[in-house]
Structure formats: structure tokens, C-alpha cells
MDAnalysis code that builds the backbone (N, CA, C; Angstrom):
import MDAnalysis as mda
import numpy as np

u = mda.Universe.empty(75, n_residues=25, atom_resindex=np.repeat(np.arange(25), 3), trajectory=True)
u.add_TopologyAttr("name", ["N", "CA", "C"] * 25)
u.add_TopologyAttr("resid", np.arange(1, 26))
u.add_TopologyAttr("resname", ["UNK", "UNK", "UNK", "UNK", "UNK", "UNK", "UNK", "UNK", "UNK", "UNK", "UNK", "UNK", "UNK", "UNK", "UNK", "UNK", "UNK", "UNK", "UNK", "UNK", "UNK", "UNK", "UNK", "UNK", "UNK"])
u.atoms.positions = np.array([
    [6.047, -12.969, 21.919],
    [7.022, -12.137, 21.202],
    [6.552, -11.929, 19.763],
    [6.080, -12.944, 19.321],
    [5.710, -12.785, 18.134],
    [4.420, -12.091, 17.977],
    [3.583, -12.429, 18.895],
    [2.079, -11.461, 18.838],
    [2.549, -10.450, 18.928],
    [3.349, -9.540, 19.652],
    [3.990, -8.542, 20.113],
    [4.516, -7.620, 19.000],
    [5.303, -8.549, 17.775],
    [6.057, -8.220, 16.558],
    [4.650, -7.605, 15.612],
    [3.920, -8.466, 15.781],
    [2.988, -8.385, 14.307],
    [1.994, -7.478, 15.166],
    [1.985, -7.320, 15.902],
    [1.206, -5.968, 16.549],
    [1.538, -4.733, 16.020],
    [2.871, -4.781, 16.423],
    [3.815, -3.039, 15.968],
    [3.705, -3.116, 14.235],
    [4.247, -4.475, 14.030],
    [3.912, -4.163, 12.144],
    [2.870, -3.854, 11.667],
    [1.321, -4.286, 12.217],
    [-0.306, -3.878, 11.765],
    [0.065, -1.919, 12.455],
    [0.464, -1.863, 13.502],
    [0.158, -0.382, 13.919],
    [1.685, 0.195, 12.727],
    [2.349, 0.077, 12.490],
    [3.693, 0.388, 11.096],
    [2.638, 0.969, 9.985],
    [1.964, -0.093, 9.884],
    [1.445, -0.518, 8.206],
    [0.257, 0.247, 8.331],
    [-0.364, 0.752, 9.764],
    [-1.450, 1.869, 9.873],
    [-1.016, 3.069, 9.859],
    [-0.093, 3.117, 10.308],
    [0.411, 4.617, 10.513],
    [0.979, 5.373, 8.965],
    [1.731, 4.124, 7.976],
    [2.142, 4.920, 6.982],
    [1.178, 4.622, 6.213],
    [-0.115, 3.841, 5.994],
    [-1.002, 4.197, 5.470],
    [-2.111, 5.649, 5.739],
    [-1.766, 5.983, 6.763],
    [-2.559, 6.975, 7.388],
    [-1.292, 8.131, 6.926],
    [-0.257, 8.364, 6.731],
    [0.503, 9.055, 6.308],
    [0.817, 9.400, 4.875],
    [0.373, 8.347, 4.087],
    [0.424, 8.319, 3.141],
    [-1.495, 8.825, 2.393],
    [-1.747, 8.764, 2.864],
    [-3.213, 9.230, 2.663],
    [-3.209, 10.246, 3.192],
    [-2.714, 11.228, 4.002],
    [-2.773, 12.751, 4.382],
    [-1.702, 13.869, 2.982],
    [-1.119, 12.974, 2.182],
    [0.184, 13.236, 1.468],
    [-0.979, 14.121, 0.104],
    [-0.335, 15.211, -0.242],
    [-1.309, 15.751, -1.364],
    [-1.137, 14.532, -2.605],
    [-2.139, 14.520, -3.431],
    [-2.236, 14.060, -4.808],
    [-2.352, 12.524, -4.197],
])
């Protein structure tokens, strides 16, 4: 459950980094 948790939070923490890096400026 817990591997499970901190899975979705590393793919969270990729996705709005990857969102946040497509963002102008």
C-alpha cells in the first residue's frame, strides 16, 4: 500500500513538474 502511495506521488510530482515546465516564462 505504501509502495503503491509513493508510486502515484513520484508519477504527481512528474507530471506537475512536466506541467510546469511546458508553462510559458
Amino acid at each position: 500500500s505504501f509502495r503503491f502511495n509513493n508510486h502515484l506521488v513520484d508519477v504527481c510530482k512528474q507530471v506537475v513538474a512536466n506541467f510546469g515546465a511546458s508553462l510559458p516564462g
